[in-house]
N, C-alpha and C positions, 0 to 999 in steps of 0.2 A: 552545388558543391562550392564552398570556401576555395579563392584562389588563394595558392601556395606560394608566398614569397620568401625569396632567396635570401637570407643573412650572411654578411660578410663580416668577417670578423677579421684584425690583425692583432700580432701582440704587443705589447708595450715598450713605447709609451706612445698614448694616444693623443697626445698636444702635442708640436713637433717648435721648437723655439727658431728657428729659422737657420742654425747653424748648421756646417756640412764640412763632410772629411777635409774638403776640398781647403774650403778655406782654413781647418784647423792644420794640414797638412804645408799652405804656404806661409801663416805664423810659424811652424817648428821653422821652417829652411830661412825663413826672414831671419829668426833669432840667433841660430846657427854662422851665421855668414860672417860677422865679421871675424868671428873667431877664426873660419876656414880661412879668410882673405889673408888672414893674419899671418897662420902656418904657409899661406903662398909665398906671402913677401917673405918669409924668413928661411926656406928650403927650397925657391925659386921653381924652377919650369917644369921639373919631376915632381914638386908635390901636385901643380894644375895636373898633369897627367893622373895622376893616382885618383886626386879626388872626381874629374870628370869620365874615367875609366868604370871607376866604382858606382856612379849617379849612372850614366847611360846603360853599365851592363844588368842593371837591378831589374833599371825598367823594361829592357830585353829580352831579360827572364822572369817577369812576370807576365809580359804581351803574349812567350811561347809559352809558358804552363797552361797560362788561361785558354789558349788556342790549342792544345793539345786536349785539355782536360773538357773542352767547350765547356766551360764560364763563361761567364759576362765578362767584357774586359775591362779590366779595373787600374789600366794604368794613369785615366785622368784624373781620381783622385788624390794621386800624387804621394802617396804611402810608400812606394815602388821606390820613389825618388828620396824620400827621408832615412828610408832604411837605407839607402846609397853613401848616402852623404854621412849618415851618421856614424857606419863601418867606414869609410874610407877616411874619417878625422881621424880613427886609430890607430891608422895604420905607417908607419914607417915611410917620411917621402921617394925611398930604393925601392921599395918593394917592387917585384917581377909582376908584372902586366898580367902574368897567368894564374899569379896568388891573386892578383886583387878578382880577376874572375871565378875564382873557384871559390873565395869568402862570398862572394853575392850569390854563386848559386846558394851559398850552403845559408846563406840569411831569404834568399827569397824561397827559394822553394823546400827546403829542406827543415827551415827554420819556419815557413810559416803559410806555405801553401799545402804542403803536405796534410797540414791540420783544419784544414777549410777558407785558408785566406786572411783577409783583415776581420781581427775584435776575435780570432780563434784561435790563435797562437797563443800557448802557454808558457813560454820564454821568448824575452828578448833578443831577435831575430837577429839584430847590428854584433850583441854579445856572445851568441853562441856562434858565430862564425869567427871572430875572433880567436875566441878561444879554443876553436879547433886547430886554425890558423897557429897560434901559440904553441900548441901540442906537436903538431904534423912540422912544422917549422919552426922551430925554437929559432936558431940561429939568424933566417933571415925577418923575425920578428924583434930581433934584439934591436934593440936602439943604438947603442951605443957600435954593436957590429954593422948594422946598415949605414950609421951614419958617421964612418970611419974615416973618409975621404972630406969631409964639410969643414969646413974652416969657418970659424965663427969668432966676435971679439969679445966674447964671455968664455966659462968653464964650457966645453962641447960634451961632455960625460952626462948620461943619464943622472940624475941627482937620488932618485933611489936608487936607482943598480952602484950608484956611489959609495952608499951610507949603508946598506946590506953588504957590500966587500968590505968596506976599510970604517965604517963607524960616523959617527959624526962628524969627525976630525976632519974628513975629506969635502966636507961643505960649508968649512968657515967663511969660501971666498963669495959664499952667494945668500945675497941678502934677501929678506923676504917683498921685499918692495921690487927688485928685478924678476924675482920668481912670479909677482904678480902680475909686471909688466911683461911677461912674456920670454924676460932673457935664460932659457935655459932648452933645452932639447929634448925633443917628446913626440909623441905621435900629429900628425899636423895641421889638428884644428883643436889639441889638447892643451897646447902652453900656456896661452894667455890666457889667466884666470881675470883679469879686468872683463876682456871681450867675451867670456864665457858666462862671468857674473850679471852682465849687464844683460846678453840674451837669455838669461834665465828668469832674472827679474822682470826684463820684459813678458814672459811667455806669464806666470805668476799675474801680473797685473791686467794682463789681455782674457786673465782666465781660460787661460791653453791647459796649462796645468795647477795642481793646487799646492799651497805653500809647504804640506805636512811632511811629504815625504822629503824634498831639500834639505829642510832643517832639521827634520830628524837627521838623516843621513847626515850632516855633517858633523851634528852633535854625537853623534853614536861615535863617528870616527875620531873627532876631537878628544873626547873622553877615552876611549880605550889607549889612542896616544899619549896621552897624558899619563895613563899608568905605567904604558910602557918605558917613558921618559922619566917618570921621576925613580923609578927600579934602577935604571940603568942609563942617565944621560949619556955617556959617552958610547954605547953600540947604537941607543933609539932615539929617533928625530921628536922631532918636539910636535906639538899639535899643530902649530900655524904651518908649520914646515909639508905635514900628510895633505892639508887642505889643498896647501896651493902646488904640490905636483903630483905628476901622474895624471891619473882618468879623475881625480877625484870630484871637480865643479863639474867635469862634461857629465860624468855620473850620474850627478846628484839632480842636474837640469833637465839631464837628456836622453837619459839611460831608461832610471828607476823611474822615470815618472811615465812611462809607455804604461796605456790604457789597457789594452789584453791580459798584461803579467804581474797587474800591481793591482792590489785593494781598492777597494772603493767608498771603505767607512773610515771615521776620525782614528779610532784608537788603533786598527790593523794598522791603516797609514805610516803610522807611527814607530808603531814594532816594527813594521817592516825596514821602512828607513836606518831606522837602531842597526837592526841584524847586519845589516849589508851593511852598514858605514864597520860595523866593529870588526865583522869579519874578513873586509877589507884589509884594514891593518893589523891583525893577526895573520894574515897569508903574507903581509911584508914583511913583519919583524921577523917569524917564526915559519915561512916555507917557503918552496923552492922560490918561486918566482918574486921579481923584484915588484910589479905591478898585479897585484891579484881582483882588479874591479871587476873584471866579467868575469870571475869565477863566484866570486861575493855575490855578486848579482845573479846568476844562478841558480844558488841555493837560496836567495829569496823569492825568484819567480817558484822556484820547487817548494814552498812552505807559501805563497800565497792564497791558496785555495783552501788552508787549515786558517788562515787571519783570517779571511772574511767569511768565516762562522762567527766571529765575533761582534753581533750586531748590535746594535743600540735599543733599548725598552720599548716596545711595541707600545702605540699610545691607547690610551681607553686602559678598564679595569673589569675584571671577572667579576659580576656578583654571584 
């Protein structure tokens, strides 16, 4: 009788190019940093608190899920630790110690262990805690409310929550060159669009992430600004104006480009990018809230599993 041998089989992909979460996980926090460092030096000793409150308590909730759930523990990949850092850029340097804990359960486990862990998550885990955050506490999410008491030697006013009350009129005094250098008030790894731009393009050229969805996204948001601006310059900001405040670079680098919730072909990429950059500024000009990027993003992670149906020509030919 024929000995019976055992086949092992795994799924794909069966070449393994030597990369790992690990290392893709310390490129995101390498790119990220100086932006964070940045929001340090400018809202001092309460933003280090927020953002290392927000990094330790991530990975503390994901050490206890994976140890309740017995998992394998998955905190040395370092995913635990991005989705930390990434929520806690968003966030207001006041924020109460006990929001920034309940946004991390609500990104680690809620947002993305609940659904199997890492590459299972169907939205972006940093945005939908946010945006809960936003909902459940409007008030201590406001910018300009948290950051009431901050003396700064620039305008201290949110620059959207500005130009949604009073128009354009109320941001003569700030030029797009300080807006890019960081001088204006925002969430605290979100201001500097230099240190943003620069760890994006790093991430882009490291091949961490791919070019399409960036520039889409910003094209999409650029262009509906535009329409909104030439309709009505004096209530809508101008296109350079959307790019460089708000979530919009940390978005576009740091957000949309997560592997779980975003496309993975050319032409989705694309649409996708579009939808979120435009619906972004249609949530500013036109509803409630002054910053609408992780709701925009949202509804793109909810319509990305309909884009990538859309696949590229399968090669060979039917005779």
């Amino acid at each position: 009788m024929a000995d019976k041998q055992k086949l092992i089989v795994s799924f794909a992909p069966f070449w393994h190019n030597g990369s790992r979460v690990t290392d893709r996980s310390l490129q995101i926090l390498l790119a990220a940093s100086p932006a964070a460092f940045f929001g340090i030096y400018r809202f001092g000793i309460s933003a280090l608190g927020v953002l290392a409150l927000a990094v330790s308590s991530a990975v503390l909730w994901e050490l206890a899920f994976t140890r309740v759930a017995k998992r394998p523990v998955s905190v040395g990949d370092g995913t635990a630790a991005v989705i930390g850092l990434l929520f806690g850029m968003m966030l207001p340097a006041t924020l109460p110690w006990w929001a920034v804990i309940t946004g991390t359960f609500l990104a680690i486990v809620v947002a993305r262990q609940i659904y199997g862990g890492i590459g299972a998550n169907p939205f972006n885990p940093a945005a939908v805690a946010v945006a809960i955050l936003m909902l459940a506490w409007k008030q201590r999410m406001d910018i300009d409310s948290a950051l009431v008491n901050y003396v700064f030697d620039f305008p201290a006013a949110f620059p959207l929550g500005a130009v949604k009350a009073f128009g354009t009129g109320a941001i003569k005094e700030l030029s797009l060159i300080d807006l890019f250098m960081g001088r204006q008030v925002g969430g605290i790894g979100t201001i500097c669009g230099a240190a943003l731009s620069a760890g994006g393009i790093y991430l882009v050229l490291r091949g961490v992430i791919r070019w399409e969805i960036p520039v889409s996204f910003l094209a999409g948001a650029a262009a509906t600004a535009g329409v909104f601006h030439a309709v009505d310059p004096l209530r809508f900001a101008s296109p350079a104006f959307h790019l460089l405040t708000g979530f919009t670079l940390f978005g576009a680098f740091f957000l949309a480009t997560e592997d779980a919730s975003s496309p993975v072909n050319f032409i989705p990429m694309l649409i996708y990018g579009a939808v979120i950059g435009a619906i972004v500024v249609f949530i500013r000009n036109i509803g409630v809230f002054a910053e609408g990027l992780v709701f925009a993003l949202l509804v793109g992670n909810l319509i990305q599993p309909l884009l990538d149906k859309i696949r590229p020509k399968a090669l060979g030919k039917v005779e």
